[in-house]
The first five atom37 places (N, CA, C, CB, O) and aatype in JSON, in Angstrom:
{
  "aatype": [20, 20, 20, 20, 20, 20, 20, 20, 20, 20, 20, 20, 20, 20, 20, 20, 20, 20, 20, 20, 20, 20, 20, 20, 20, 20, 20, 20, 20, 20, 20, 20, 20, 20, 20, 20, 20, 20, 20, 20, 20, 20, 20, 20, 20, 20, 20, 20, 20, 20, 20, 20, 20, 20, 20, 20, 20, 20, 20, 20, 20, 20, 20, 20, 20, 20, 20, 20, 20, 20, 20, 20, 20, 20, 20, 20, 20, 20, 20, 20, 20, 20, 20, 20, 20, 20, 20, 20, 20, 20, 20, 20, 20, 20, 20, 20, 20, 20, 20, 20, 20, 20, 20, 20, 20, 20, 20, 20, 20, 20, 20, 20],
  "atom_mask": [
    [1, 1, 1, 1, 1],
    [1, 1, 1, 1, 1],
    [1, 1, 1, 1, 1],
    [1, 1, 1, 1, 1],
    [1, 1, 1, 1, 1],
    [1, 1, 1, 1, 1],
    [1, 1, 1, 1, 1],
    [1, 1, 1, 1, 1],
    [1, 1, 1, 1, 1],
    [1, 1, 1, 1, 1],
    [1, 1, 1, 1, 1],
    [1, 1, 1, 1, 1],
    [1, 1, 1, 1, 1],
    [1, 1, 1, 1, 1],
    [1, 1, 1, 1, 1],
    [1, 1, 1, 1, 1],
    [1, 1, 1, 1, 1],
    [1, 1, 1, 1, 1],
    [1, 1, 1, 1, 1],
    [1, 1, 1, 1, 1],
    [1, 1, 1, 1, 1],
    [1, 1, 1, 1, 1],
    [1, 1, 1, 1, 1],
    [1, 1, 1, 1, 1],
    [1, 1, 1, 1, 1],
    [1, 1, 1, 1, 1],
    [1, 1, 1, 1, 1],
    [1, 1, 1, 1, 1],
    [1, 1, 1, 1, 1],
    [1, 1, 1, 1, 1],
    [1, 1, 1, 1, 1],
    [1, 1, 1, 1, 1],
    [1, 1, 1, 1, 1],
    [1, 1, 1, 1, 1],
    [1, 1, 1, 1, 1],
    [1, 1, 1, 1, 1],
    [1, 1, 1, 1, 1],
    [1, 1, 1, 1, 1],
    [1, 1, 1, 1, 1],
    [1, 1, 1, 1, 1],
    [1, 1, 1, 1, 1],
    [1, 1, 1, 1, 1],
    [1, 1, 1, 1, 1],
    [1, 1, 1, 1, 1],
    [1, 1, 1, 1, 1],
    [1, 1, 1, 1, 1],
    [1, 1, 1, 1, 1],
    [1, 1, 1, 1, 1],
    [1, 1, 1, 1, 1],
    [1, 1, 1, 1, 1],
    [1, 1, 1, 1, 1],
    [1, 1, 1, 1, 1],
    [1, 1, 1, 1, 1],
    [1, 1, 1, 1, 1],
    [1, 1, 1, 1, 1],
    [1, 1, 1, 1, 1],
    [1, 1, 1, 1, 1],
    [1, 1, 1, 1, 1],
    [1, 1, 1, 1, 1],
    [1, 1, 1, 1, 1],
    [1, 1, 1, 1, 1],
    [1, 1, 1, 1, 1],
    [1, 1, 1, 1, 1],
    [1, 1, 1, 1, 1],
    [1, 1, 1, 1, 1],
    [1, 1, 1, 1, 1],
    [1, 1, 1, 1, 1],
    [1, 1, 1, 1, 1],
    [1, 1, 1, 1, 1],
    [1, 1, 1, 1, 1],
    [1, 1, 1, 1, 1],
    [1, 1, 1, 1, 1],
    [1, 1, 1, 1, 1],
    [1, 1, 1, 1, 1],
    [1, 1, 1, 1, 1],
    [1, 1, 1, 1, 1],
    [1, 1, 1, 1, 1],
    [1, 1, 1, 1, 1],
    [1, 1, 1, 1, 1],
    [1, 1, 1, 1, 1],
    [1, 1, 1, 1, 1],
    [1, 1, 1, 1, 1],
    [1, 1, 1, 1, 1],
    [1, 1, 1, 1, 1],
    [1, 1, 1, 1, 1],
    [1, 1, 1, 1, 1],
    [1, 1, 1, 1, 1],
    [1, 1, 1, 1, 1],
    [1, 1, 1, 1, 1],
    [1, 1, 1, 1, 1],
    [1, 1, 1, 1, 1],
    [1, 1, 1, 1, 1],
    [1, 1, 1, 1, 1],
    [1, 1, 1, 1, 1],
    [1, 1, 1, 1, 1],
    [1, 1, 1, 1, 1],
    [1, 1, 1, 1, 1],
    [1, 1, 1, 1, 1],
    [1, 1, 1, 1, 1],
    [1, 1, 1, 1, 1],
    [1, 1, 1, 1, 1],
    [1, 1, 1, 1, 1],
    [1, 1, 1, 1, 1],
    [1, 1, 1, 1, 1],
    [1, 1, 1, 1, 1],
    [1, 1, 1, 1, 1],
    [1, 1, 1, 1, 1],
    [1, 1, 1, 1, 1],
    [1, 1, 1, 1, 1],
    [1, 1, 1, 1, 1],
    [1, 1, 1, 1, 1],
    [1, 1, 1, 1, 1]
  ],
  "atom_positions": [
    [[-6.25, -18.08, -26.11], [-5.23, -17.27, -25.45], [-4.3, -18.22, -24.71], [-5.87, -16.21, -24.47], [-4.89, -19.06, -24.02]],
    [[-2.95, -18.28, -24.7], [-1.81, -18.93, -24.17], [-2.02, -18.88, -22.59], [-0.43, -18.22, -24.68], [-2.8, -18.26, -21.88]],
    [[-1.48, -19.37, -22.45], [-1.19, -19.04, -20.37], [-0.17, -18.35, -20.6], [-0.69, -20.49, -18.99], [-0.55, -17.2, -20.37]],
    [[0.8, -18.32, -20.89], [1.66, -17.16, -21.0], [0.89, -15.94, -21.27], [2.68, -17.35, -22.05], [0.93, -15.21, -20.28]],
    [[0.26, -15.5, -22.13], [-0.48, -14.51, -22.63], [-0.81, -13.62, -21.54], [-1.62, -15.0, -23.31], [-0.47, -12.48, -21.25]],
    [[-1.9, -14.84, -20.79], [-2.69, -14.32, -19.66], [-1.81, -14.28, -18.1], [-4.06, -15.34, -19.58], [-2.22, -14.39, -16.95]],
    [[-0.71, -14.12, -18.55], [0.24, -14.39, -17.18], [0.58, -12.63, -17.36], [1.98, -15.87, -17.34], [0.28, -11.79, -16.52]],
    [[1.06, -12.44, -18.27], [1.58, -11.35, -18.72], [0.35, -10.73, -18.83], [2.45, -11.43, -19.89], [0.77, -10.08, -19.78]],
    [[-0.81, -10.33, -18.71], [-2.21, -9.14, -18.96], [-2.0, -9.6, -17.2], [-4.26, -9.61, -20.28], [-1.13, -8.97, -16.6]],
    [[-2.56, -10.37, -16.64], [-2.57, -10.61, -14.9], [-1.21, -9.33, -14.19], [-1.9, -12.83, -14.47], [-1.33, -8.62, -13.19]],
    [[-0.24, -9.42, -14.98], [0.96, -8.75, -14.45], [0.74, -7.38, -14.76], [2.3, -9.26, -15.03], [0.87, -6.49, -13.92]],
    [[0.41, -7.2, -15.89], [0.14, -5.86, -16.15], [-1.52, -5.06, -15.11], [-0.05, -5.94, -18.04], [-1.76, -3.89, -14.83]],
    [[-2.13, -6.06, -14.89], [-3.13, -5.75, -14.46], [-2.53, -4.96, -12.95], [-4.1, -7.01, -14.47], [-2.55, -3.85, -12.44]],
    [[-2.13, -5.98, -12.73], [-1.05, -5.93, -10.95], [-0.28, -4.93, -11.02], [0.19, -7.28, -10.5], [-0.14, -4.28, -9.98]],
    [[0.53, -4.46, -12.35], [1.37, -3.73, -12.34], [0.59, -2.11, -12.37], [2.3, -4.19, -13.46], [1.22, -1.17, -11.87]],
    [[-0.62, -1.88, -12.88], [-1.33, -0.63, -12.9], [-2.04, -0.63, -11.71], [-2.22, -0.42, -14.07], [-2.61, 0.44, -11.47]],
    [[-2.22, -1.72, -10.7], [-2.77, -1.31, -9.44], [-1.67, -1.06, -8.29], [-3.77, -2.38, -9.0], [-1.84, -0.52, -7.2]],
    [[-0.78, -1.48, -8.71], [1.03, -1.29, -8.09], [0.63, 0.41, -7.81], [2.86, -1.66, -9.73], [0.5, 1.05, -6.77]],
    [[0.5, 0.78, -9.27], [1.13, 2.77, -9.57], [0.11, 2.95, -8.97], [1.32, 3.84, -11.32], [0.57, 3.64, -8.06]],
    [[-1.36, 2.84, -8.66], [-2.5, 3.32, -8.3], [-2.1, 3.58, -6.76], [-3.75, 2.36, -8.64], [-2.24, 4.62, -6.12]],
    [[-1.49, 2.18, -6.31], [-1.34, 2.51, -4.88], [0.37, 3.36, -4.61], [-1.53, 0.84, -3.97], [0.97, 3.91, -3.69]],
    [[0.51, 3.14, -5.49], [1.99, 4.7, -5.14], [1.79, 5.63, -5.38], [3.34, 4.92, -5.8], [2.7, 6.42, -5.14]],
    [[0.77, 6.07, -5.86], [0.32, 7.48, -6.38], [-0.79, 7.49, -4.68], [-0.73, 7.5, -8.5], [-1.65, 8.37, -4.74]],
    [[-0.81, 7.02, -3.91], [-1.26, 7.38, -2.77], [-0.49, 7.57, -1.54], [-2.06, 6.65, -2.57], [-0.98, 7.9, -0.46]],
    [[1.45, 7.21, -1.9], [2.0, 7.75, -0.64], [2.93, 8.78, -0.88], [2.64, 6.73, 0.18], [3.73, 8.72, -1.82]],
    [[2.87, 9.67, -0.13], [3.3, 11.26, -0.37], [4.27, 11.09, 0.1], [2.61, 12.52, 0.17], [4.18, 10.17, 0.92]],
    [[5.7, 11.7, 0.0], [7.05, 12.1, 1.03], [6.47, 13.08, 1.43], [8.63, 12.45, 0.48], [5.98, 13.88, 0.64]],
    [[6.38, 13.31, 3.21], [5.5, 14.04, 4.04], [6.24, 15.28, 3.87], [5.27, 13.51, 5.55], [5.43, 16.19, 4.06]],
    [[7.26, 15.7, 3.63], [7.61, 17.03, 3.39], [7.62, 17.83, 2.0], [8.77, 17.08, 3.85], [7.93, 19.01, 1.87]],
    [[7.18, 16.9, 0.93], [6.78, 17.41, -0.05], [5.72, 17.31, -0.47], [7.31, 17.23, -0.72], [5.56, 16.1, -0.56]],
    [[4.56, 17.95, -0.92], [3.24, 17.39, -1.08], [2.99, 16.95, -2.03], [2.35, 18.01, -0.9], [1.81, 17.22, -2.26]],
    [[3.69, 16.04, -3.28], [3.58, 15.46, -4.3], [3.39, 13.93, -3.73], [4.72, 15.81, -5.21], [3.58, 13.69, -2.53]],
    [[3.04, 12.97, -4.61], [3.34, 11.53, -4.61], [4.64, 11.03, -4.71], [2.72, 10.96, -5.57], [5.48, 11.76, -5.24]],
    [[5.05, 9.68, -4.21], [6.28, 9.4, -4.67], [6.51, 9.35, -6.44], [6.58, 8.09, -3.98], [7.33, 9.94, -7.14]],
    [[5.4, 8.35, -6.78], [5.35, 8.03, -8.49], [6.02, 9.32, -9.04], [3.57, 7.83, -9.25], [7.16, 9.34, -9.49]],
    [[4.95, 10.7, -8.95], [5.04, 11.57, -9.7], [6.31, 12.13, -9.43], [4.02, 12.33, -9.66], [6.76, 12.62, -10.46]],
    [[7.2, 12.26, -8.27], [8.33, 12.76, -7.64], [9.32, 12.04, -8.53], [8.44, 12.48, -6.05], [10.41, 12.61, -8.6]],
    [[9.17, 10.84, -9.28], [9.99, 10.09, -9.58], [11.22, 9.27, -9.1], [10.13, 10.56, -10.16], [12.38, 9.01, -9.42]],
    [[10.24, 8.99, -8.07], [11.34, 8.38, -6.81], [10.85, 6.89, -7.29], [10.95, 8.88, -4.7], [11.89, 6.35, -6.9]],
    [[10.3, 6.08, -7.69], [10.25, 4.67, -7.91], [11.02, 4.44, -9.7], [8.38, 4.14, -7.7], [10.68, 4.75, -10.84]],
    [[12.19, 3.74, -9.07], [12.8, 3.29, -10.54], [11.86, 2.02, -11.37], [14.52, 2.61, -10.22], [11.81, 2.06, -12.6]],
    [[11.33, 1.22, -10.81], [11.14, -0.06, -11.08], [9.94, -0.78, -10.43], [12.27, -0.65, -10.78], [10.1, -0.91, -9.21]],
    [[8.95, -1.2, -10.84], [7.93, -2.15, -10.06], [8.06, -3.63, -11.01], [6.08, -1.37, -10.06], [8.37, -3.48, -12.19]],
    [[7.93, -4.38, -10.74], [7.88, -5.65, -10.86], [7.33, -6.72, -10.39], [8.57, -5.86, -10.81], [7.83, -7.67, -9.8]],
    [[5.58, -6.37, -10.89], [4.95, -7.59, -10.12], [4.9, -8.89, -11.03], [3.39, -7.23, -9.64], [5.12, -8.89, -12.24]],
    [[4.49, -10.25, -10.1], [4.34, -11.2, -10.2], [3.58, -11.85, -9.95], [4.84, -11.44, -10.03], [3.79, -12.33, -8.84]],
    [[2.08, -12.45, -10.72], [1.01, -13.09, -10.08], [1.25, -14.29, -9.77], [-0.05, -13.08, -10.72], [0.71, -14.76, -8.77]],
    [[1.87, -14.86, -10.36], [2.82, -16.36, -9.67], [3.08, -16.83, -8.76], [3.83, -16.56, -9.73], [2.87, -17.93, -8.25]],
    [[3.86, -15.49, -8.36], [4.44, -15.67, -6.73], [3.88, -14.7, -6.26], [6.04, -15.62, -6.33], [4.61, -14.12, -5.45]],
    [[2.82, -14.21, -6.42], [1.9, -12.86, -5.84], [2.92, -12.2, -4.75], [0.19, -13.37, -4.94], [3.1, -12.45, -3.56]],
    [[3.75, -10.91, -5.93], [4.95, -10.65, -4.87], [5.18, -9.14, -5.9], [6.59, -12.18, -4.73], [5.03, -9.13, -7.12]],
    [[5.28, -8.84, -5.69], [5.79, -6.89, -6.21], [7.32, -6.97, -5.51], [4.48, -5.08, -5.12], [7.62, -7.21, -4.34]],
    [[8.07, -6.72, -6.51], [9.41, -6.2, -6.45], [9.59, -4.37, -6.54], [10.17, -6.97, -7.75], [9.11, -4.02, -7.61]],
    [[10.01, -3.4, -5.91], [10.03, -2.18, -6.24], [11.9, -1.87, -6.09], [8.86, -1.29, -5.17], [12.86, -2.49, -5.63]],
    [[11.76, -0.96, -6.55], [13.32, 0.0, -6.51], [12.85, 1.26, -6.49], [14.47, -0.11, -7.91], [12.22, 1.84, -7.38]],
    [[13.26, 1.76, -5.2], [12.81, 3.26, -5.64], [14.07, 3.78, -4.4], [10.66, 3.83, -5.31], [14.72, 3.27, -3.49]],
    [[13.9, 5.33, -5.18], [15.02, 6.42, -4.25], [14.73, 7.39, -3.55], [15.89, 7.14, -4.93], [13.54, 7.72, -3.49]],
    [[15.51, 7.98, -2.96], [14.61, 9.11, -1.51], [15.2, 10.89, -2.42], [15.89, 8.76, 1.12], [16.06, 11.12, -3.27]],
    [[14.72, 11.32, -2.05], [14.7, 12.45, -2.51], [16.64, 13.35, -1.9], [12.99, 13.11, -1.81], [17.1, 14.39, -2.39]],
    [[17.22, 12.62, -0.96], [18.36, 12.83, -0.07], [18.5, 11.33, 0.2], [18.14, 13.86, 1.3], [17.46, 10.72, 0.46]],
    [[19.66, 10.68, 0.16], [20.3, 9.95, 1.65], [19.78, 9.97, 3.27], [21.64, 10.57, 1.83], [19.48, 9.09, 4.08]],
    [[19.84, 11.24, 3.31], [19.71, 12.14, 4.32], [18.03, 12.3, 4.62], [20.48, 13.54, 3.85], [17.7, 12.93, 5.63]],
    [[17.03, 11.76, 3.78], [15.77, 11.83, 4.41], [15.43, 11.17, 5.46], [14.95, 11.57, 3.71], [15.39, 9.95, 5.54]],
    [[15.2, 11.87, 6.24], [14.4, 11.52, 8.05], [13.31, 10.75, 8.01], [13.7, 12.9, 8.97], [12.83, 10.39, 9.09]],
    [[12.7, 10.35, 6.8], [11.37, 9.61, 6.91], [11.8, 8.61, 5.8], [9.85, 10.56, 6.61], [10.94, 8.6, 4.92]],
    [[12.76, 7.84, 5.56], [12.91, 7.04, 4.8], [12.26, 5.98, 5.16], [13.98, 6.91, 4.58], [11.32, 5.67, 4.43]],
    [[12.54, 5.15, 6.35], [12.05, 3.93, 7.33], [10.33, 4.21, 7.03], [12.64, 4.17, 9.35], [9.71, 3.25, 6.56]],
    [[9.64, 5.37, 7.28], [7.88, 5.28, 7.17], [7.59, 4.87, 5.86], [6.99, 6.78, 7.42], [6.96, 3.84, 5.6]],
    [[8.2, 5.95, 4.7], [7.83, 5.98, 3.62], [7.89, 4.34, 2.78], [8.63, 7.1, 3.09], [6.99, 4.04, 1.99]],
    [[8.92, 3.48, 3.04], [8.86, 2.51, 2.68], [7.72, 1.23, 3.63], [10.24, 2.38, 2.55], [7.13, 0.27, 3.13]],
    [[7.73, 1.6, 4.88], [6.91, 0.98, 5.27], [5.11, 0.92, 4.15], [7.01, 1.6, 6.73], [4.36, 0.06, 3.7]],
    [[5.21, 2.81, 4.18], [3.89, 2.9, 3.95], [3.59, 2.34, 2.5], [3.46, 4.33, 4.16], [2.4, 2.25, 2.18]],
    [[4.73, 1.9, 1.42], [4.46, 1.63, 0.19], [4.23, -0.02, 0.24], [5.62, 2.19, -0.75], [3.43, -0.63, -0.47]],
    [[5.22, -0.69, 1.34], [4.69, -1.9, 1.67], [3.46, -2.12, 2.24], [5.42, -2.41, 2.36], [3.19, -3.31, 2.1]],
    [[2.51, -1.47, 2.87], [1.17, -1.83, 3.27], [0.69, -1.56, 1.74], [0.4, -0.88, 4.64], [0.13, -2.48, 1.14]],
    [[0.83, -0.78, 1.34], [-0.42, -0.22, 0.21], [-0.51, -0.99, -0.78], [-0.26, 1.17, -0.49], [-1.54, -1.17, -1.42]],
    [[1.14, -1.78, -1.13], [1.02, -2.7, -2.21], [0.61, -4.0, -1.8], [2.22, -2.82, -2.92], [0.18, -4.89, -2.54]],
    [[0.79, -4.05, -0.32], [0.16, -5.35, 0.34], [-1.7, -5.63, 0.26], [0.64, -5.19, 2.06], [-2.22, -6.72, 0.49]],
    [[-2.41, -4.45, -0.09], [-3.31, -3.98, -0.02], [-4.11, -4.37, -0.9], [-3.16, -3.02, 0.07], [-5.33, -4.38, -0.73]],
    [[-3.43, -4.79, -2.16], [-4.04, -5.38, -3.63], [-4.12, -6.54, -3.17], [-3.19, -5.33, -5.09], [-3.56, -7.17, -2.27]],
    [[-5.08, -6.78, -4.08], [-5.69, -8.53, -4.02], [-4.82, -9.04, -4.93], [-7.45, -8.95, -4.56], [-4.4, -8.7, -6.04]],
    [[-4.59, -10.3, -3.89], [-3.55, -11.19, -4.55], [-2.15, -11.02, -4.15], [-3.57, -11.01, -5.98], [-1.48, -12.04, -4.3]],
    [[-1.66, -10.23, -3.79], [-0.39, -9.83, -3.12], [-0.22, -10.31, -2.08], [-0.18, -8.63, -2.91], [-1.11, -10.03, -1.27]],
    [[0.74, -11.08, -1.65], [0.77, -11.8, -0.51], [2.25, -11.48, 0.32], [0.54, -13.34, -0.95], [2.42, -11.73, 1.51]],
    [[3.39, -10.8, -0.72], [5.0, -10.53, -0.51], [5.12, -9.19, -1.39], [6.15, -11.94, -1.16], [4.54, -8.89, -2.44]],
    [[5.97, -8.55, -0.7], [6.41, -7.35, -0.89], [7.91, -7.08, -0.93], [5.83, -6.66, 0.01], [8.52, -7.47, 0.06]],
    [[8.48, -6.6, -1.69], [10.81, -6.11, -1.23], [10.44, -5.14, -1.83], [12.76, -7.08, -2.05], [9.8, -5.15, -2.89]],
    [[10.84, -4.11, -1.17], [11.23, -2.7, -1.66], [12.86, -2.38, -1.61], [10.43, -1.58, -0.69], [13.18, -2.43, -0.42]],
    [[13.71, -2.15, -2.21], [15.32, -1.93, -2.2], [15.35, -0.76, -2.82], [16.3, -3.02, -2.95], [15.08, -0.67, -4.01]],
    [[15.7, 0.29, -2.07], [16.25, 1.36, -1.8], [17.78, 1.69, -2.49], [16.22, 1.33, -0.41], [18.78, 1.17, -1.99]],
    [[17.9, 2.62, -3.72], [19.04, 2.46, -4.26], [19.41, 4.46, -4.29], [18.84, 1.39, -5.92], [18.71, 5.45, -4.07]],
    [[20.97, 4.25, -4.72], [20.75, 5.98, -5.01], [21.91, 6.3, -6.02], [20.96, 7.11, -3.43], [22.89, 7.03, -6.02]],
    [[21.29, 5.35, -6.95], [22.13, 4.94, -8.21], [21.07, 4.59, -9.61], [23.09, 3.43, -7.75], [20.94, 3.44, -10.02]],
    [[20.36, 5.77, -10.25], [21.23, 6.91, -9.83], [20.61, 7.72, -8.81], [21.57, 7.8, -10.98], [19.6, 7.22, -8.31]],
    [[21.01, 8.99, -8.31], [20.95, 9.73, -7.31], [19.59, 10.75, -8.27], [22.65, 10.43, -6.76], [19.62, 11.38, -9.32]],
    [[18.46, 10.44, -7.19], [17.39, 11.61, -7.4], [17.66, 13.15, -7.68], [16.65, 11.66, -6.24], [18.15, 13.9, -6.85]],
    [[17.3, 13.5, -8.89], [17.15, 15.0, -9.33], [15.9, 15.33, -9.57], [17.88, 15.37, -10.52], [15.02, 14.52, -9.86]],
    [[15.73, 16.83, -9.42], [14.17, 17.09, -10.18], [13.88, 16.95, -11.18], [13.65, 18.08, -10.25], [12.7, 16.98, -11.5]],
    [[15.08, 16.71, -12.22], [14.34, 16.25, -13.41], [13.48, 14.86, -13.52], [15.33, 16.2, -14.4], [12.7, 14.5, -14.4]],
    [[13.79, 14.38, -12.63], [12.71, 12.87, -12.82], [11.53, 13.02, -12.2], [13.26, 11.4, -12.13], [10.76, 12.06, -12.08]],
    [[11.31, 13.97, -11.83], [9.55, 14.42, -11.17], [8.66, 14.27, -12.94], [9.45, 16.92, -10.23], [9.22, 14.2, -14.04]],
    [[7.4, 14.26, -12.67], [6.62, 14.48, -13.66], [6.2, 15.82, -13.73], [5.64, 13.67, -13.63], [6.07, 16.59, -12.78]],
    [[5.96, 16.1, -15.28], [5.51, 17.44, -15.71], [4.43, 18.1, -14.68], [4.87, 17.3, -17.17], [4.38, 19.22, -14.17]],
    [[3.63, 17.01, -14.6], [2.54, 17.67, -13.05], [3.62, 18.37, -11.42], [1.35, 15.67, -12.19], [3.82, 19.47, -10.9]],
    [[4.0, 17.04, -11.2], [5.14, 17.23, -10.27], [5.99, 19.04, -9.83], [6.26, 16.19, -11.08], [5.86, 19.9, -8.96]],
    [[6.82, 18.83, -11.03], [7.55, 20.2, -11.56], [6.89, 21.43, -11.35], [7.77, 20.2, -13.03], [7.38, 22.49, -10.97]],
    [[5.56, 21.13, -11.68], [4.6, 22.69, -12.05], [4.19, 22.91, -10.78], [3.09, 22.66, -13.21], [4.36, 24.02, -10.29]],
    [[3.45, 21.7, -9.93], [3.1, 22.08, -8.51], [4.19, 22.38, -8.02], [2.44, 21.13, -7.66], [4.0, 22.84, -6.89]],
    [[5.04, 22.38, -8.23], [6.52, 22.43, -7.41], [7.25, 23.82, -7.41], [7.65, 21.35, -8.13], [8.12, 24.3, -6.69]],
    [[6.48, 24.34, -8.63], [7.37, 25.75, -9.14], [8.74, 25.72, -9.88], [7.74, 26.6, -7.89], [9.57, 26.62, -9.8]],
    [[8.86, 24.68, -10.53], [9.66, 23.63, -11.1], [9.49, 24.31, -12.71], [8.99, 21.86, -10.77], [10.57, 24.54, -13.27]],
    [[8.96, 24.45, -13.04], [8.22, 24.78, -14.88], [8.2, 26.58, -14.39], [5.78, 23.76, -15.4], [7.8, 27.43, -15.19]]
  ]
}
């Protein structure tokens, strides 16, 4: 097996414990996950530089708990072994709709 090979399975490994720990922080006024809400555009880890890159969006501009919610995705991804750096960047481009929730999402939602 290459080192490249195993750089790329390490990343992917990182990258499915990334979603594990976003599928554990809720936007407190909705009782879904962010993942499933479809508020994270992008994860991008790196065992290299043991560092997770995220992009994700708020459900409004206008959400009152923006400042926690990103805090709380930075502890959780800080939380994996091996992670040592965290950037979360906040975009609204494009701008969150319900269609990017997941089929689960939607249905708890009354969405379906």
């Amino acid at each position: 097996m290459s080192e490249q090979t195993d750089l790329t399975e390490q990343n992917q490994v990182m990258y499915d414990e990334a979603v594990k720990a976003l599928m554990k922080v809720y936007d407190p006024e909705i009782p879904v996950n962010v993942w499933l809400l479809g508020l994270i555009y992008e994860v991008q880890p790196s065992v290299e530089r043991k560092h997770i890159d995220v992009v994700m969006t708020l459900t409004s501009p206008a959400c009152p708990v923006a400042g926690s919610i990103v805090v709380e995705i930075e502890y959780r991804l800080l939380a994996i072994e091996g992670v040592e750096t965290v950037n979360v960047e906040l975009t609204w481009d494009p701008p969150w709709s319900p269609e990017m929730m997941s089929e689960d999402a939607r249905l708890e939602l009354g969405y379906l």
